[in-house]
NUMAR-609110 format. One record per residue: residue number from 0; residue in three letters; chain; x, y, z of N, C-alpha, C in turn. Coordinates in steps of 0.2 Angstrom, whole numbers, plus 2048, in hexadecimal, padded with zeros to 3 digits. Example, Ala and Ser with C-alpha at 12.3 -4.5 7.8 and 13.67 -1.06 7.14 Angstrom:
% residues 2
tise:lumvex:dolum:n.px:n.py:n.pz:ca.px:ca.py:ca.pz:c.px:c.py:c.pz
0:ALA:A:842:7E4:827:83E:7EA:827:842:7F0:827
1:SER:A:840:7F5:823:844:7FB:824:840:800:827
% end
This chain:
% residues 281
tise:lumvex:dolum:n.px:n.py:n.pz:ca.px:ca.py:ca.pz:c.px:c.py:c.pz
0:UNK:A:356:16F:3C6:354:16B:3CC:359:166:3CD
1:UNK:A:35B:163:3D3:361:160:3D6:35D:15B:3D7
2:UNK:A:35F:156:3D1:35D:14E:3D3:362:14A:3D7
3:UNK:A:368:14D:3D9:36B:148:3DD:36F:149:3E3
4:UNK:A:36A:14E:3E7:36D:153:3EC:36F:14D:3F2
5:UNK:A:374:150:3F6:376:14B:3FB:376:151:400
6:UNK:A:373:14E:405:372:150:40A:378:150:40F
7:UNK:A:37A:156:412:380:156:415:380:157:41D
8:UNK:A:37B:157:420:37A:156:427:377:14E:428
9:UNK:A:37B:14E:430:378:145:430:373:144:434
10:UNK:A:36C:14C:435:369:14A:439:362:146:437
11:UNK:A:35F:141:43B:359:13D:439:35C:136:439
12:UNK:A:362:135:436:366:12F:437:366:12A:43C
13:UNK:A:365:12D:442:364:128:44A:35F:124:44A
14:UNK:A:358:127:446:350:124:447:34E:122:440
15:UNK:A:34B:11E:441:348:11D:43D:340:11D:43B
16:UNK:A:33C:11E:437:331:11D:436:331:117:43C
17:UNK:A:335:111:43C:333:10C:440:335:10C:446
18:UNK:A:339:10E:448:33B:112:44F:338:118:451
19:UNK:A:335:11C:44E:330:122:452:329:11E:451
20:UNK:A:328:11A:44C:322:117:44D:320:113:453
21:UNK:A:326:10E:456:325:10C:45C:327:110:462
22:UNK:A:32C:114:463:32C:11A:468:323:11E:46A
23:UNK:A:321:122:463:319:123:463:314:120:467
24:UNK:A:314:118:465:312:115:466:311:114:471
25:UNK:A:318:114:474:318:111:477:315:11A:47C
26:UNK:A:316:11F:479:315:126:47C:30B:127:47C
27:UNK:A:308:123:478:302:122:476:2FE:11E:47C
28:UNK:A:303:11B:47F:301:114:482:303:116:48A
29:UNK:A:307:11C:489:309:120:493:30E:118:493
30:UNK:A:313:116:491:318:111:493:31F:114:497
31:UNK:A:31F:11C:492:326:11E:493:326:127:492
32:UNK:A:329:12B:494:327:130:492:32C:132:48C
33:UNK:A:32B:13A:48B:330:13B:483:337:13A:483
34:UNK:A:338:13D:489:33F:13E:48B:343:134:48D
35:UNK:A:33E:131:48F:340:12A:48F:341:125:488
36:UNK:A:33B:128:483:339:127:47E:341:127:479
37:UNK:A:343:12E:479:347:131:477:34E:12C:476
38:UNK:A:34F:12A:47E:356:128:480:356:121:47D
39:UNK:A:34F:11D:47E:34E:115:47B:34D:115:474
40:UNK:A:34D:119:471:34D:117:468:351:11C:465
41:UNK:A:355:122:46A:35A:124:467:357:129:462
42:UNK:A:351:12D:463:34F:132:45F:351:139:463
43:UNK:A:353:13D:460:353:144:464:34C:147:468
44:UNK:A:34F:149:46B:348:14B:46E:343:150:46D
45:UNK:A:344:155:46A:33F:158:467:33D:158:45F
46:UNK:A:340:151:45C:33E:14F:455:33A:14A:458
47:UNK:A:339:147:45F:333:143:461:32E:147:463
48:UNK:A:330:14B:466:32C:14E:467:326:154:466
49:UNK:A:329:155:45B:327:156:458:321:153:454
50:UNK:A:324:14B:454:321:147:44F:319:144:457
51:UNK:A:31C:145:45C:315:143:45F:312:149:45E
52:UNK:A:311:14E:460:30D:154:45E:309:153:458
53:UNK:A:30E:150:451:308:150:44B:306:148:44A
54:UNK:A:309:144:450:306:13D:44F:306:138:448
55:UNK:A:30D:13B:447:310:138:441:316:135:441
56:UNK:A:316:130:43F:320:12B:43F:324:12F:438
57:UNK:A:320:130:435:325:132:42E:329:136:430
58:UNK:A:332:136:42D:336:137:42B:335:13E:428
59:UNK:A:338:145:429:337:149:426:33C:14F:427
60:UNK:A:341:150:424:346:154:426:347:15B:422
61:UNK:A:347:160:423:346:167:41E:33F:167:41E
62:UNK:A:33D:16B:418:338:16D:415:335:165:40F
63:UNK:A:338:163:40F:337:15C:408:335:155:40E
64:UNK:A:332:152:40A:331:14C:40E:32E:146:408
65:UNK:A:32E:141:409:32E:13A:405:326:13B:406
66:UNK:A:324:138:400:31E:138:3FE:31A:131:401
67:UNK:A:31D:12C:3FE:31C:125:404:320:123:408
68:UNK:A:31F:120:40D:322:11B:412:324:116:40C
69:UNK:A:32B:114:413:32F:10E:410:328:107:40D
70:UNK:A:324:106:412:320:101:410:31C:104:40A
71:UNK:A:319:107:408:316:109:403:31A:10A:3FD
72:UNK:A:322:10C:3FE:327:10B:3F7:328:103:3F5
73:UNK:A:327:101:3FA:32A:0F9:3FA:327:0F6:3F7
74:UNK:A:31D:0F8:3F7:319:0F5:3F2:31A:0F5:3ED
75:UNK:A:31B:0FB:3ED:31C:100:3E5:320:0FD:3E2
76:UNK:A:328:0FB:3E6:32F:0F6:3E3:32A:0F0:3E2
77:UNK:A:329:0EA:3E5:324:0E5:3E5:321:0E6:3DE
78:UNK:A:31B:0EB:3DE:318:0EA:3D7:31B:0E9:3D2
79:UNK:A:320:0EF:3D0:326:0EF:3CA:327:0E8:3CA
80:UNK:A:32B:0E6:3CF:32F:0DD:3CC:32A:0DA:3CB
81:UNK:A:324:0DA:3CD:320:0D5:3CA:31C:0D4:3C3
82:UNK:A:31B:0DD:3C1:318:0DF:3BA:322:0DA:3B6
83:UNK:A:324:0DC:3B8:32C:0DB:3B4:32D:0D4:3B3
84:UNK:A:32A:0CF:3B8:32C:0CA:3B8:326:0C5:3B3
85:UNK:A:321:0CA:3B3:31B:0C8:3AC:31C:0CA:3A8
86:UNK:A:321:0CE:3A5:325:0D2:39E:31F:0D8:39B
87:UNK:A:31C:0DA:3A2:317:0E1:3A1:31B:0E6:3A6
88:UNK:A:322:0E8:3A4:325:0EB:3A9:323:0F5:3A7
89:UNK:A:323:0FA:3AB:321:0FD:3A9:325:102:3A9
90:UNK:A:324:109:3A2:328:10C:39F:329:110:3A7
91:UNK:A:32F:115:3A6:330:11C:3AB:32A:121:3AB
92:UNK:A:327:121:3A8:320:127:3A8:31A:123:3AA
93:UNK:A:31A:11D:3A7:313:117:3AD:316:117:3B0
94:UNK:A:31B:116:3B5:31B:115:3BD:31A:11E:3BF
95:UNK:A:31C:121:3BD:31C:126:3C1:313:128:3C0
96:UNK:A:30F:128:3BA:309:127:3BC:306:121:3C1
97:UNK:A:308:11B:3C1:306:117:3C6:309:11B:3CD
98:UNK:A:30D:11C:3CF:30F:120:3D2:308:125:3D7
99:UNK:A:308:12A:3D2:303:12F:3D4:2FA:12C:3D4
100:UNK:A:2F8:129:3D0:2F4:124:3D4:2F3:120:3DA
101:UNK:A:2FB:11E:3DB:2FA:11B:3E3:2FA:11D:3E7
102:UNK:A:2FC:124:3E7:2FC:12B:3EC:2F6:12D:3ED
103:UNK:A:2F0:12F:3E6:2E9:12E:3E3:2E6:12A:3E9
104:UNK:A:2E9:124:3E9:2E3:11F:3EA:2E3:11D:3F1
105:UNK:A:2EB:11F:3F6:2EB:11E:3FC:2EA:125:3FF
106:UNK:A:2E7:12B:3FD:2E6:132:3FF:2EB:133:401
107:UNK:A:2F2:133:3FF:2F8:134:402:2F9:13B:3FF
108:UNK:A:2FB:142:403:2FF:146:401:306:148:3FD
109:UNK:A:305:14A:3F7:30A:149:3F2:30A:152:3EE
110:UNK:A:312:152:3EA:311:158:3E7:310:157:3E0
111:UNK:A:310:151:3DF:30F:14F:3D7:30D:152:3D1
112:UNK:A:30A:155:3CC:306:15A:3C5:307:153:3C1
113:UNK:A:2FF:158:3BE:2FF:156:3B6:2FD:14D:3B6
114:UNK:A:2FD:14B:3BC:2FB:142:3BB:2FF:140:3BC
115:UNK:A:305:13E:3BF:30B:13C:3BF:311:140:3C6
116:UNK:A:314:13A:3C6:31A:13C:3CC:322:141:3C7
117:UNK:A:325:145:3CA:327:149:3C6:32F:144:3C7
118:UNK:A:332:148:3C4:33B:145:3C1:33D:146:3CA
119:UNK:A:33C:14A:3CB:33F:14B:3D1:33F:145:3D8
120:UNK:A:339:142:3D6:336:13E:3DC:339:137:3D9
121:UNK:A:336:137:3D4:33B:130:3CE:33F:130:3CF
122:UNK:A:348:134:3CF:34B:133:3CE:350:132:3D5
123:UNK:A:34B:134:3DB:34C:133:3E3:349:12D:3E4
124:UNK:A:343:128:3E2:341:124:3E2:346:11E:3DF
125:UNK:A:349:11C:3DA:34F:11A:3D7:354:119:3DB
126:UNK:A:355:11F:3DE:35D:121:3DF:35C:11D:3E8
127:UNK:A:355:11C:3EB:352:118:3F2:353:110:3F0
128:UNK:A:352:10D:3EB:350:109:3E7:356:105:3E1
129:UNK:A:35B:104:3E3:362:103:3DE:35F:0FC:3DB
130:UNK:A:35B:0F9:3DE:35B:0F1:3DC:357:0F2:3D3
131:UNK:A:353:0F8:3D3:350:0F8:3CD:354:0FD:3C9
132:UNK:A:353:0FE:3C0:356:0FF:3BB:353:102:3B7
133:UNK:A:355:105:3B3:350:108:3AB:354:103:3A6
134:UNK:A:34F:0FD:3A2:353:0F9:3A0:34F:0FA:398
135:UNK:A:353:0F7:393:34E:0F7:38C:34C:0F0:38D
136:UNK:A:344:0EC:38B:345:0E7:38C:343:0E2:385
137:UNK:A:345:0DD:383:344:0D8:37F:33D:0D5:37C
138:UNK:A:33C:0D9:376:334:0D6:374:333:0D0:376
139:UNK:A:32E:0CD:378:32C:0C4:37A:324:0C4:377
140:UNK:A:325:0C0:376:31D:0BD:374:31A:0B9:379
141:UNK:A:313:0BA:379:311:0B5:37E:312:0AF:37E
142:UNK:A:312:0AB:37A:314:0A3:379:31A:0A1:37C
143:UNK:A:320:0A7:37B:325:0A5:381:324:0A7:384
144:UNK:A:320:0AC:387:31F:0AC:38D:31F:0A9:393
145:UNK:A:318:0A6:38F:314:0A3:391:319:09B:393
146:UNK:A:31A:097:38E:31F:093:390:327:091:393
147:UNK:A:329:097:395:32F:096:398:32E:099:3A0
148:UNK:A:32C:093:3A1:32A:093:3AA:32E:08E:3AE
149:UNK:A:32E:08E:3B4:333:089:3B9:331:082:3B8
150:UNK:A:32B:081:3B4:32B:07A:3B5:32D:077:3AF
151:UNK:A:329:07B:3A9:32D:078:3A2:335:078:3A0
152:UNK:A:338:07D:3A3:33F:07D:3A5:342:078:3AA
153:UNK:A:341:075:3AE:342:06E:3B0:341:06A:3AE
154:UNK:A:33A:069:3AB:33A:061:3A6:33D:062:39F
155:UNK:A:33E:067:39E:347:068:396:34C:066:39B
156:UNK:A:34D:069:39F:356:065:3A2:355:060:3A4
157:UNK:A:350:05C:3A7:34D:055:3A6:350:052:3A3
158:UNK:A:34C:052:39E:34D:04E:399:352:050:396
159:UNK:A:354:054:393:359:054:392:362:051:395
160:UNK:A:363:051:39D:367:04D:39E:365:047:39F
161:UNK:A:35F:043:39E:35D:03C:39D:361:03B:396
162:UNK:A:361:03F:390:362:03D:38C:36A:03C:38A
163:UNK:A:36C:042:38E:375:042:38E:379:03C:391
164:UNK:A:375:039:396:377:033:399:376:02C:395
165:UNK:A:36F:02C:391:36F:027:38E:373:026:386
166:UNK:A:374:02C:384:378:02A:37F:380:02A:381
167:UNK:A:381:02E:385:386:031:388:38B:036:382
168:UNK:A:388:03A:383:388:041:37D:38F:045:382
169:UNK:A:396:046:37C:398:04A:380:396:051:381
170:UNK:A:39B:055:383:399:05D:381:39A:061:37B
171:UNK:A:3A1:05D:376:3A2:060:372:39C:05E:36C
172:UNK:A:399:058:36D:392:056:369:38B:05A:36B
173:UNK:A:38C:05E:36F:386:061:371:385:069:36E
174:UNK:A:37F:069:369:37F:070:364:378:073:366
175:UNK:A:378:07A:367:374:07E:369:372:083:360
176:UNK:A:36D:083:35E:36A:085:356:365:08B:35A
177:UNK:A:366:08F:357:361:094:359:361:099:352
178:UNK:A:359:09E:350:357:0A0:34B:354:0A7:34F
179:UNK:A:357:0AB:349:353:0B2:34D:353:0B8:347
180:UNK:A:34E:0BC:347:34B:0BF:342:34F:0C7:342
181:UNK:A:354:0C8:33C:357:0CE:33B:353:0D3:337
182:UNK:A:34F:0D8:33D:34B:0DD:339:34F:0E3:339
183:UNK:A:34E:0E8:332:351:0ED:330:34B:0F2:334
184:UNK:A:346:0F3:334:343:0F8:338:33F:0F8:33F
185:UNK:A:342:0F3:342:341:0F0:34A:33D:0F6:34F
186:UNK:A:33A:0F7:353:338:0FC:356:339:0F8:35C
187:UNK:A:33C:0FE:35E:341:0FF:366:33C:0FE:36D
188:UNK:A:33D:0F8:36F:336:0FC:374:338:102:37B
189:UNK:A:334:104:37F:336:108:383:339:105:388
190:UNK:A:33E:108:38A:343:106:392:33D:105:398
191:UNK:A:33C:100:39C:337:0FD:3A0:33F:0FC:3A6
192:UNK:A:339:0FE:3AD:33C:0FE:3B4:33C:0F6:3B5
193:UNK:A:342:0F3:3B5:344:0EC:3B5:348:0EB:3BD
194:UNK:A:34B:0E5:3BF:34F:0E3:3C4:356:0E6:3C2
195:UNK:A:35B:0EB:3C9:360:0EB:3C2:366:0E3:3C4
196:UNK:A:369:0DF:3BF:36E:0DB:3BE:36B:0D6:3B9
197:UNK:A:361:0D7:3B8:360:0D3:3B4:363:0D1:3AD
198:UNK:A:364:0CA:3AC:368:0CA:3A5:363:0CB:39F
199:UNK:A:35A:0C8:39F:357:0CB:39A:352:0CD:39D
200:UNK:A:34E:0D4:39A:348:0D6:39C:343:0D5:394
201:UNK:A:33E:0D4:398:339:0D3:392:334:0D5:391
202:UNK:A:330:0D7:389:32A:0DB:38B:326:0D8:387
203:UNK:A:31E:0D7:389:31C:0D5:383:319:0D9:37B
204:UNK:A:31A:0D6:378:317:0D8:372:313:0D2:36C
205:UNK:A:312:0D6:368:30C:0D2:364:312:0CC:35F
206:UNK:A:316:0CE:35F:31B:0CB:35B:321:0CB:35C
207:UNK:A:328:0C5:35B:32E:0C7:35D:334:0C9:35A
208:UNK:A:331:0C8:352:336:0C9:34C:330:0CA:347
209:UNK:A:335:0CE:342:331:0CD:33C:332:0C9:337
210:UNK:A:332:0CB:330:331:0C5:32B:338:0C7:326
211:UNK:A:33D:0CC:327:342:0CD:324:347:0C7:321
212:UNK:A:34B:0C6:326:351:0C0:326:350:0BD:32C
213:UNK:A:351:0B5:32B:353:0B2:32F:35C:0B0:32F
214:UNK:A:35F:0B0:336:363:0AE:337:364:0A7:33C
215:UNK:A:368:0A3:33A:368:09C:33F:36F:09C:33E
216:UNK:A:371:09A:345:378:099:348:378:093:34E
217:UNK:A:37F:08F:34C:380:08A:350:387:08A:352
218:UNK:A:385:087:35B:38B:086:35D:38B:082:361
219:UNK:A:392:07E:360:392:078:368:395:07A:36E
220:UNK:A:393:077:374:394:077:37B:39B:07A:37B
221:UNK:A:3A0:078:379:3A7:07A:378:3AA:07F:375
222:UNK:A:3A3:081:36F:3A6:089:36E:3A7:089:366
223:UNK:A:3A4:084:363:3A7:083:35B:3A1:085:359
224:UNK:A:3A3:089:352:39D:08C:34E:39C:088:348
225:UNK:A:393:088:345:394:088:340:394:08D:33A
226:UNK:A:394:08B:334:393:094:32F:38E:093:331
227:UNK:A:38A:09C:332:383:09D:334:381:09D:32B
228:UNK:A:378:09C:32D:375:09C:327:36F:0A2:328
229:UNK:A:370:0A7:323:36A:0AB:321:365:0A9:31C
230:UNK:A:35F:0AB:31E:358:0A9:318:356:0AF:317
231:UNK:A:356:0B1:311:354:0B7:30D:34E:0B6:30B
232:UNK:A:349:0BA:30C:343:0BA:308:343:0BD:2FE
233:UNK:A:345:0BA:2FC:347:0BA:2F6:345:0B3:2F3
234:UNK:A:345:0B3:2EA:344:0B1:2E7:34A:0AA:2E4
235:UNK:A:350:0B1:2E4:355:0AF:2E1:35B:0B1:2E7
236:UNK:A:361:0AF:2E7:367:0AF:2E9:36B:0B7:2E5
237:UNK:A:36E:0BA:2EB:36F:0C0:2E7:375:0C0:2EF
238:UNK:A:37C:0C0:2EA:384:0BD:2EE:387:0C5:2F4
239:UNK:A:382:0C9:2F2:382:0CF:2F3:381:0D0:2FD
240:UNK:A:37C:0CC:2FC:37A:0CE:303:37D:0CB:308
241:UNK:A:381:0C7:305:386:0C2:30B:38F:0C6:30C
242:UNK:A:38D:0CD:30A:395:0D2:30C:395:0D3:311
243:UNK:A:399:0D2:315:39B:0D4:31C:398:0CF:323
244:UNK:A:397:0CB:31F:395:0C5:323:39A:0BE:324
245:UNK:A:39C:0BB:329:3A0:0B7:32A:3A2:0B2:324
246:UNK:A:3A8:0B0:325:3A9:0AC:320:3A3:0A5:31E
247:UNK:A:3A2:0A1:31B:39F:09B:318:398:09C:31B
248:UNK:A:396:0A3:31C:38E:0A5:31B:38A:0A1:316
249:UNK:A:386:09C:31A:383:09A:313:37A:09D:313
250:UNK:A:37A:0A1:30C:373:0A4:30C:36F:0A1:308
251:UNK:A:368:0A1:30A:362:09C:309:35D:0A2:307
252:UNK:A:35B:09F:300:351:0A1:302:34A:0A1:302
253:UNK:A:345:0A1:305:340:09F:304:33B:0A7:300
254:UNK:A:336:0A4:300:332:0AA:2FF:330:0B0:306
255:UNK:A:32F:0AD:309:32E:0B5:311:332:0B4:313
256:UNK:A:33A:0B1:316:340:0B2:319:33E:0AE:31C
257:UNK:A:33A:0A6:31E:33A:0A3:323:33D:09D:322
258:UNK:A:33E:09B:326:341:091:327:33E:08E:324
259:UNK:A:33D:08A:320:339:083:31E:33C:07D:31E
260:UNK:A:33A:078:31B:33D:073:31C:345:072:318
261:UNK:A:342:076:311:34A:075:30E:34F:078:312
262:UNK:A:34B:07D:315:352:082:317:354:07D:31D
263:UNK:A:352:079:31F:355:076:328:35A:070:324
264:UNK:A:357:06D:31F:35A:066:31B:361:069:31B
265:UNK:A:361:06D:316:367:072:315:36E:075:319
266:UNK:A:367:077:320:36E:07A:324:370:072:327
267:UNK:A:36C:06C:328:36E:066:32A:373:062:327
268:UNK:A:374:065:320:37A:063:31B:37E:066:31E
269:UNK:A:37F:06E:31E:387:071:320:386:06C:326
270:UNK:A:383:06E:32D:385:06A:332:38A:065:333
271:UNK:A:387:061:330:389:059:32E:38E:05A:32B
272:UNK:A:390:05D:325:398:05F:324:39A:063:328
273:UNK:A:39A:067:32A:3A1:06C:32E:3A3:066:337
274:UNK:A:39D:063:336:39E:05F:33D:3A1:058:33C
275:UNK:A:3A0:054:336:3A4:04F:334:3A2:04A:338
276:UNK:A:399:049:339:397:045:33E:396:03E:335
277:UNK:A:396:037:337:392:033:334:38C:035:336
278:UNK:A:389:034:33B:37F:037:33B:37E:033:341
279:UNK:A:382:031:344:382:02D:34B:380:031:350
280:UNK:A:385:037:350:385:03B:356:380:041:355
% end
């Protein structure tokens, strides 16, 4: 089957669903006849004079023809960015069943099987539709979720530059710490229909990491690193595990691989020595 057939004649091009809609329209109404119809919206005159016959606007050229209207795909676009925009984006085989439900549920005429819209229809829907993508998206938990919204994200940079002004913090004193969980048996989740150019897509899950390794890395506004630190769920110290890892890796451990207090005091020591701050800044 030719998914990406291009059609080689330009005819149908001149009209459009919304220009035979309105021409119909004005033939319905005794304003104008076909032949006049024809000349004012630039439709040929016996594809007008086809489409009043079956008293329909759709678009339909050969033997094939689009399953919905541009207004009906548009929902359909619509719905996608929305589920996406609530990190419930949905896999390629859920929409193509939402899909066929929506054709279900408005009695539209479809050649669909089996419960679902076929690769064919999918991959001509997409190829209509460039702004959307097949993306893999980033586990998130609800609690980020949930908190990283337009408002809470204004009162952080809030306050935030209140704070830079009052102390007068430069850039090169400004350090970004961040901690993320390095699992050896991660499960991939599925490529979900997202916006395409977005820089992350995200999906929910019950959890965002496991309980393997911790790594934390810091770096300032300017680009300066410090040695990262990993926290091994281990017992004991074993010089092994830190091969192939950046120079002055300094590795930590608690008993389930997480942060605790010692381990923060700790990495606050290297900080303070690699930075060469008194405790001012």
């Amino acid at each position: 089957m030719v998914f990406k057939y291009k059609r080689i004649s330009s005819r149908g091009d001149s009209w459009s669903e919304q220009t035979m809609s309105l021409a119909l329209n004005d033939l319905k109404q005794g304003k104008i006849s076909i032949r006049g119809a024809s000349k004012k919206y630039g439709i040929p005159y016996s594809t007008l004079a086809d489409h009043k016959k079956l008293n329909t606007s759709k678009k339909k050229l050969g033997r094939y023809s689009k399953v919905f209207s541009e207004a009906e795909e548009k929902e359909l676009v619509e719905y996608l960015k929305e589920l996406d925009k609530r990190f419930y984006g949905l896999t390629k085989r859920d929409f193509c069943k939402l899909a066929y439900q929506y054709a279900e549920e408005k009695h539209i005429h479809h050649p669909f099987t089996n419960n679902e819209a076929g690769e064919q229809w999918y991959a001509n829907f997409m190829l209509r539709h460039q702004e959307l993508s097949l993306r893999t998206p980033e586990p998130t938990s609800v609690a980020r979720a949930c908190g990283f919204n337009r408002v809470q994200v204004e009162i952080f940079f809030k306050n935030l530059s209140q704070i830079l002004e009052k102390h007068h913090i430069t850039t090169d004193n400004i350090y970004n710490v961040d901690e993320t969980g390095i699992q050896t048996s991660a499960k991939k989740p599925p490529k979900v229909l997202s916006v395409r150019g977005k820089k992350q897509v995200g999906s929910i899950s019950s959890s965002e990491r496991g309980t393997l390794i911790t790594s934390l890395f810091c770096c300032s506004a300017t680009g300066k690193f410090i040695s990262p630190t990993l926290v091994f769920p281990r017992k004991k110290k074993n010089p092994r595990y830190l091969e192939g890892t950046p120079p002055e890796t300094l590795m930590l451990v608690t008993d389930n691989g997480w942060i605790n207090s010692d381990v923060f005091f700790r990495m606050a020591e290297v900080f303070c020595g690699e930075c060469k701050t008194d405790g001012t800044a």
